[in-house]
N, C-alpha and C positions, 0 to 999 in steps of 0.2 A: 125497218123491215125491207126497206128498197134495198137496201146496202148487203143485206142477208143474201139477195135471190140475185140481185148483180155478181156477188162472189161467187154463190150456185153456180151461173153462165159463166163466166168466167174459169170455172173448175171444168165445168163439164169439155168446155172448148179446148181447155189444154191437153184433156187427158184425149181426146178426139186426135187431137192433133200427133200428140204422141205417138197412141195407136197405126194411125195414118202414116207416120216416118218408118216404124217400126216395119209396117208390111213392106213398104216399098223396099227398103234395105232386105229384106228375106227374099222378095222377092227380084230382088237384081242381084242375087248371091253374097252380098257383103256380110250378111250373120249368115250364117247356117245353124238351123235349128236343131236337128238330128245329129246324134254322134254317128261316125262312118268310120271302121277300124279301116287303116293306111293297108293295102296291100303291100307287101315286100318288093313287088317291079315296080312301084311308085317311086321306089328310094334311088333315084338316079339323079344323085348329087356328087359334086367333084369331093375327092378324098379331102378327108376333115379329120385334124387329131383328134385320136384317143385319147377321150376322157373320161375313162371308165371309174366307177366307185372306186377306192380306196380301202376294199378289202375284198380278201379272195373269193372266186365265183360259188356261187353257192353250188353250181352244177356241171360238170365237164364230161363229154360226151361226146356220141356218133350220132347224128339223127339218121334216124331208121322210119319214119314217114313223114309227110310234111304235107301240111292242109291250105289250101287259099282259099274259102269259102269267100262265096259273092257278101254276105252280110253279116258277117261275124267277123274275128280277127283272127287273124293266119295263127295258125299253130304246128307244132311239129312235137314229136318223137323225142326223144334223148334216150337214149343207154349210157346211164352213168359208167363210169372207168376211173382207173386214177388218172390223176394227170400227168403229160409229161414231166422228163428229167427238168428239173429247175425252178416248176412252177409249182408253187405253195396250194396243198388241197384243205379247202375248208371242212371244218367237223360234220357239215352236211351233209354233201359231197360222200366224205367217206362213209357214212352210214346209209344213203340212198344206192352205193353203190353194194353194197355190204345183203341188203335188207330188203328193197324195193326198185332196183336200176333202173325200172322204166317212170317215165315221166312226160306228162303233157305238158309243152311250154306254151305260154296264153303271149302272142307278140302286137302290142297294141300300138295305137296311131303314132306315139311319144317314144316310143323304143327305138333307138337307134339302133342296126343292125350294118358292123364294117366287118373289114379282114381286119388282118391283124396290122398290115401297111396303112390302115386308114379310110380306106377305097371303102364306100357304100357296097353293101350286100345283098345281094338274095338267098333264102334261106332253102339248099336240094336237101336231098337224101344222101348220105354220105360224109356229108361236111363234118370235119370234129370241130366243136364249137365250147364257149366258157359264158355261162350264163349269169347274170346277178341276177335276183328275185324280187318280188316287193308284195307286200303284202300277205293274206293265210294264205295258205296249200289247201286245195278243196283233197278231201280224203276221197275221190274217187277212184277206183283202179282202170289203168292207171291214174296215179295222183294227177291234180292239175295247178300252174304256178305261172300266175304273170310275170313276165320280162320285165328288166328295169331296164337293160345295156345286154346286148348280144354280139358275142365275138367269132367271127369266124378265123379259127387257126390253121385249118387249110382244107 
């Protein structure tokens, strides 16, 4: 019975202790607990290749608005088009452009957003850009569609 209620203490002290590591680390910022979408002028990192999926954008376009909300994740605008001379248009692509061109794109903490030279991004109004997707399309109008990789081509 002794040997019972010492493993008790013994249990209880660890899981204390753990707890007790736990806050500390939250509270000196090394976990963060909340998810925080990345604003786009956060992305001021020296140019890094392109390493975009391995197959074509799901969506090539003009943004025509562009959102930075304080606690949400940046989104913007697209008006589908076809795409330039030489660049492969995906079967999506041509039917969002075809059907529905407008489009809300969701740009979350893990999307990388470059030019096409590499150079880290910020997402205006104006930019022609090539999107890859992830995830469902919420059927909103406009639709709405997470960022996988976002290209600014000029």
């Amino acid at each position: 019975m002794r040997f019972l209620r010492l493993s008790h203490a013994l249990l209880t002290t660890l899981l204390l202790v753990g707890i007790g590591v736990f806050v500390v680390f939250v509270v000196s910022g090394l976990v963060e607990v909340r998810w925080r979408p990345r604003d786009s002028s956060e992305r001021n990192m020296p140019r890094q290749p392109l390493d975009e999926p391995k197959r074509a954008p799901e969506l090539f376009g003009t943004i025509e608005e562009a959102r930075h909300p304080e606690r949400s994740a940046p989104q913007f605008l697209v008006r589908c088009r076809q795409p330039d001379a030489g660049m492969v248009e995906s079967d999506q692509n041509a039917w969002q452009r075809q059907h529905n061109p407008l489009m809300w794109v969701l740009v979350w903490e893990q999307t990388p957003v470059r030019h096409r030279d590499g150079r880290v991004g910020k997402l205006v109004v104006g930019q022609t850009v090539s999107v890859w997707c992830t995830g469902g399309m919420l059927t909103t109008n406009p639709p709405q569609w997470g960022a996988e990789f976002v290209v600014i081509e000029r």
